[in-house]
C-alpha positions in Angstrom: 81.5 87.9 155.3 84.5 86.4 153.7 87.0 88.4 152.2 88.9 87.8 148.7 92.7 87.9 149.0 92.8 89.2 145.4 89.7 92.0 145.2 88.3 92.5 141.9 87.6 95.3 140.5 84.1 94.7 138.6 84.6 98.1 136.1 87.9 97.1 134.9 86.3 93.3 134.5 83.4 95.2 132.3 85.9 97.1 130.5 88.1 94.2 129.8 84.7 91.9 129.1 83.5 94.7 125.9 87.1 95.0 125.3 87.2 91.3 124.2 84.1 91.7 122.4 84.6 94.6 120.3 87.3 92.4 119.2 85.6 89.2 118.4 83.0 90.9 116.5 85.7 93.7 114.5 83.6 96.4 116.1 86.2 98.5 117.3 88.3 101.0 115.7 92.1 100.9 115.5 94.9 103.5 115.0 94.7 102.7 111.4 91.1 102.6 111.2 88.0 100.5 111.0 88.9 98.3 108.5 90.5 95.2 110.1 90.9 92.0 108.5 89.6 93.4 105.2 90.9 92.3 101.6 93.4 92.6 100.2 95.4 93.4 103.1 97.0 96.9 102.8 100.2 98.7 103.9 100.4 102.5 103.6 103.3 104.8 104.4 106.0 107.1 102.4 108.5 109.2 102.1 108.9 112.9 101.7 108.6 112.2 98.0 106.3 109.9 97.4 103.0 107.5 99.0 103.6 104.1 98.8 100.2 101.8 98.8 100.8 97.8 98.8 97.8 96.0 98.4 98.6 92.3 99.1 95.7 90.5 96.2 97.3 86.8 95.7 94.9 84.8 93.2 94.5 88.3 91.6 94.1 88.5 87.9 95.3 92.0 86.8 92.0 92.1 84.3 89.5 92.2 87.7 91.5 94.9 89.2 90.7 98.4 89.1 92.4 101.3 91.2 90.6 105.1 90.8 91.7 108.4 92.2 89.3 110.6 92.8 89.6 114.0 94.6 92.1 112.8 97.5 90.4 109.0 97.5 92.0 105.8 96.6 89.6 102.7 95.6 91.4 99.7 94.8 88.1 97.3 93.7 87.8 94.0 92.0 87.1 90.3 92.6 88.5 86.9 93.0 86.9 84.0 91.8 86.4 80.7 94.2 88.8 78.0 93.1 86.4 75.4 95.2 83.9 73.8 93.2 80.0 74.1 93.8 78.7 72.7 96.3 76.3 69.8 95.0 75.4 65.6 95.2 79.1 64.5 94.2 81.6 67.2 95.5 81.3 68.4 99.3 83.8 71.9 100.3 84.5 70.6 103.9 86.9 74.0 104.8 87.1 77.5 102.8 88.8 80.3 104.6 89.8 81.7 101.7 88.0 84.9 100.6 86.2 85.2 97.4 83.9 87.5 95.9 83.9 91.0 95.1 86.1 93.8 97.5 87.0 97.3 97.4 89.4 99.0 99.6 89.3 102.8 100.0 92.3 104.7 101.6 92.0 109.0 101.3 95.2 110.5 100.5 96.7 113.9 102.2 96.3 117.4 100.3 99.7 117.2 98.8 99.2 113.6 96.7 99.5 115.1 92.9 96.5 112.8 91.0 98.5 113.1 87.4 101.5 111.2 89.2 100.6 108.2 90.1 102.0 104.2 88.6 100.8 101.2 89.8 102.5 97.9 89.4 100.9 94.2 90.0 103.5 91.5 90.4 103.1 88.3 92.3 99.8 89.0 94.0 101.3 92.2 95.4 99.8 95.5 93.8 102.3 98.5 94.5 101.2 101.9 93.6 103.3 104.9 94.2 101.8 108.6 94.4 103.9 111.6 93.7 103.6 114.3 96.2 103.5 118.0 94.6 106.5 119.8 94.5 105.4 122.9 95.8 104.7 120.6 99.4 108.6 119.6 99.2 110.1 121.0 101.8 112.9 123.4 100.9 116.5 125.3 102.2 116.1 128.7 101.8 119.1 130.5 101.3 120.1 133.7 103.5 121.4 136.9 101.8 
C-alpha cells in the first residue's frame, strides 16, 4: 500500500546482521586467520632472507616464556601472572581488562624456514625471533655462457 522512498534490501540486511555478529562474538575468520584478539599480539612477515615473528608479551618474565620449533610449527607458550589482588572481604577488583593466565600462540612456518637457524630476543615486553630461510630457497642469477 505505501511505498518506501529508500527500498531495503532484506538479504543484504541479513548479510550485514551475521556480519556484525560473527564479529562481536570473534567467530569469523580473517586474512590472517582465526586468531583475533589473541595474546600476545603477533606480527609476522620477512624478507627474502629471513622470518621475522614479534610477539608483543608486556608484563613478560623471560623465565615463563617458552618458544618450540617443531616440523614447520611455531609455539610461543607461557603465562603472566595477575598483578590484581584476590578477590576477598577487604580488597574488591572493580575493572581488569588485562589478560592473565596461561597462552600459547601457534604460527606454521613455509617449507624453506631452516629449524637450526633460528635466535630469539626478549626486550621490553617485545619477543623478536628471526628464522633463517635455507639457502638452497635463495633465489639466484644464473650466469649465461
Amino acid at each position: 500500500m505505501y511505498r518506501s522512498l529508500f527500498p531495503r534490501d532484506m538479504l543484504a540486511e541479513m548479510d550485514r546482521l551475521q556480519r556484525d555478529m560473527q564479529q562481536a562474538f570473534d567467530l569469523s575468520p580473517t586474512i590472517r586467520g582465526f586468531a583475533r584478539h589473541g595474546f600476545p599480539a603477533l606480527n609476522v612477515g620477512g624478507t627474502p632472507q629471513t622470518i621475522e615473528i614479534y610477539a608483543f608479551a608486556p608484563g613478560i618474565d623471560q623465565s615463563s616464556l617458552e618458544v618450540n620449533l617443531e616440523r614447520g610449527v611455531l609455539t610461543i607458550a607461557g603465562e603472566r601472572k595477575s598483578p590484581l589482588p584476590t578477590s576477598d572481604a577487604k580488597n574488591a577488583v572493580h575493572i581488569n581488562e588485562r589478560f592473565a593466565g596461561r597462552f600459547r600462540r601457534v604460527v606454521t612456518l613455509p617449507d624453506d624456514a631452516d629449524p637450526e637457524q633460528v635466535s630469539a630476543k626478549l626486550r621490553d615486553g617485545v619477543l623478536h625471533i628471526s628464522i633463517q630461510r635455507r639457502a638452497s630457497a635463495q633465489p639466484r642469477r644464473i650466469a649465461i655462457q
